[in-house]
VMD Tcl script that draws the C-alpha trace (Angstrom):
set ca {
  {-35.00 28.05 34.88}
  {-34.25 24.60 35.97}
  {-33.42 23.42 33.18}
  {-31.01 26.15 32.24}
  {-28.96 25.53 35.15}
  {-29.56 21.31 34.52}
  {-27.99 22.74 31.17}
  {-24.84 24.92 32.70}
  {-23.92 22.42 34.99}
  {-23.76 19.77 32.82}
  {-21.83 21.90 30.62}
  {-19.54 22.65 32.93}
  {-18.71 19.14 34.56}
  {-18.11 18.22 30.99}
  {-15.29 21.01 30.31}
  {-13.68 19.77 34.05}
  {-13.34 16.51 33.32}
  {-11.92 17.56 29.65}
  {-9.40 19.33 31.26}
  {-8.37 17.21 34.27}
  {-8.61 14.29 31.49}
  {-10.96 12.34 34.07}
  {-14.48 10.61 33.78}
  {-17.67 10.62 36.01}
  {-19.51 12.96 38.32}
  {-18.20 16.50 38.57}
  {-17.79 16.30 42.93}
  {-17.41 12.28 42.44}
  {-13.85 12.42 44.18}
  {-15.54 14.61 46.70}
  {-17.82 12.09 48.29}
  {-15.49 9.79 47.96}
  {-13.08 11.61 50.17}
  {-15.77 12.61 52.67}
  {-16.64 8.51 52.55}
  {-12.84 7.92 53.39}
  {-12.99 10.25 56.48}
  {-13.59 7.90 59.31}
  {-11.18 5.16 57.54}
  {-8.20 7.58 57.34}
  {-9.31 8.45 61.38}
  {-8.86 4.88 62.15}
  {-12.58 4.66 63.53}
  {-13.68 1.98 60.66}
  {-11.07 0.14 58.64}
  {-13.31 -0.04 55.11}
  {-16.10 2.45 54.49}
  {-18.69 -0.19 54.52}
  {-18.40 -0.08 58.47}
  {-19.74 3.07 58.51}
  {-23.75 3.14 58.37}
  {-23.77 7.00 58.53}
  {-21.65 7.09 55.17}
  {-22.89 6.84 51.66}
  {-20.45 3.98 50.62}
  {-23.35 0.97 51.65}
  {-26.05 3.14 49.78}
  {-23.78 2.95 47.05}
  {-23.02 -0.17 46.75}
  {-25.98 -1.56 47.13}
  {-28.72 0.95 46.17}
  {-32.13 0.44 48.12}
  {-34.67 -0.97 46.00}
  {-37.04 2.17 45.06}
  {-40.96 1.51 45.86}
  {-40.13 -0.29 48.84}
  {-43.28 -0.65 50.16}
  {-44.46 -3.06 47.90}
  {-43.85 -6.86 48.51}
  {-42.90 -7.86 45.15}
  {-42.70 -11.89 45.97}
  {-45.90 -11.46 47.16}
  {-47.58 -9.98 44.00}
  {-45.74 -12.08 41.85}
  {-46.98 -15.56 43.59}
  {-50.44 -13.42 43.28}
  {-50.66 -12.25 39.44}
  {-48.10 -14.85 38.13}
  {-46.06 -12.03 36.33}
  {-42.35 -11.47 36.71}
  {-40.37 -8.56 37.05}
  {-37.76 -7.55 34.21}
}
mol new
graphics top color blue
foreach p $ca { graphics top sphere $p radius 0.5 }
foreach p [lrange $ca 0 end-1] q [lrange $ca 1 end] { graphics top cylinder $p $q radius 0.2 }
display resetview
């Protein structure tokens, strides 16, 4: 079942961005209007002021497996990351 609905909604971003002749994620403009909120309410003056927004996360995605200290094994197992 998941997959059928991975399926329809691919399916179906593709067709909306055919017609609107526009690229990238199907609620992209969305979140980008919800990350514009407290900018257009004069509370911030860029998104990036925000830390409850998505804009920082964006931006600068947090590194995934966090918990491991990377410099640290490195300098251990002489190996580096690709």
């Amino acid at each position: 079942m998941p997959k059928s609905i991975q399926l329809l909604a691919g399916q179906t971003g593709q067709q909306y961005n055919q017609r609107k002749k526009r690229k990238g994620a199907f609620r992209e403009d969305r979140y980008l209007y919800i990350g514009l909120n407290m900018v257009r309410a004069g509370v911030v003056s860029h998104p990036e002021q925000w830390d409850h927004g998505g804009y920082n996360e964006i931006q600068n995605p947090r590194r995934k497996n966090s918990l491991i200290d990377y410099e640290t094994l490195e300098a251990t197992f002489w190996f580096h990351e690709f």
